[in-house]
N, C-alpha and C positions, 0 to 999 in steps of 0.2 A: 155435642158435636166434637170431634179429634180435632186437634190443632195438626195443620199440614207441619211437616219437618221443614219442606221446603219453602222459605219465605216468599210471599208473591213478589214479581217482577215487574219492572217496568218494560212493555213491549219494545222499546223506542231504543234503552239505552242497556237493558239486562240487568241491570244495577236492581239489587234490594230494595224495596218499596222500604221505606221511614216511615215510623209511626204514626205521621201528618199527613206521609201520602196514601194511607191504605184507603181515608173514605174521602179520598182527592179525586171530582170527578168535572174538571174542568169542562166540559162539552155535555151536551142534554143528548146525545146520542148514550153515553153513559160509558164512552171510553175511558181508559183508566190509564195515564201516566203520571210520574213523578213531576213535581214540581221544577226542576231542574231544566227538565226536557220543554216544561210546558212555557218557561222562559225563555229558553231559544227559542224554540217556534216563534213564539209574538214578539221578540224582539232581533233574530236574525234571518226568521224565514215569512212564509207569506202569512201566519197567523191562523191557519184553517186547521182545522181537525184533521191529523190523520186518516184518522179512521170514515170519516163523512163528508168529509173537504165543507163541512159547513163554518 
């Protein structure tokens, strides 16, 4: 398989996924953000998925 030029993204924040965050997949929905984002969420917003509000 081709390696994309483009490195994956965090939906959330746009920032470059880090090598920790590529198979970082905090939510069983199987949304994908960076660790960065997934720490404010739980600790300055309401804690739920993005993507499933679960």
């Amino acid at each position: 398989p081709e390696l994309k030029e483009d490195p994956m993204e965090c939906p959330l924040c746009m920032e470059p996924l880090e090598i920790d965050d590529v198979n970082f997949f905090p939510c069983t929905c199987g949304y994908q953000i960076c660790r960065f984002c997934w720490h404010r969420i739980r600790t300055d917003e309401n804690g739920l998925c993005p993507a499933c509000r679960k």
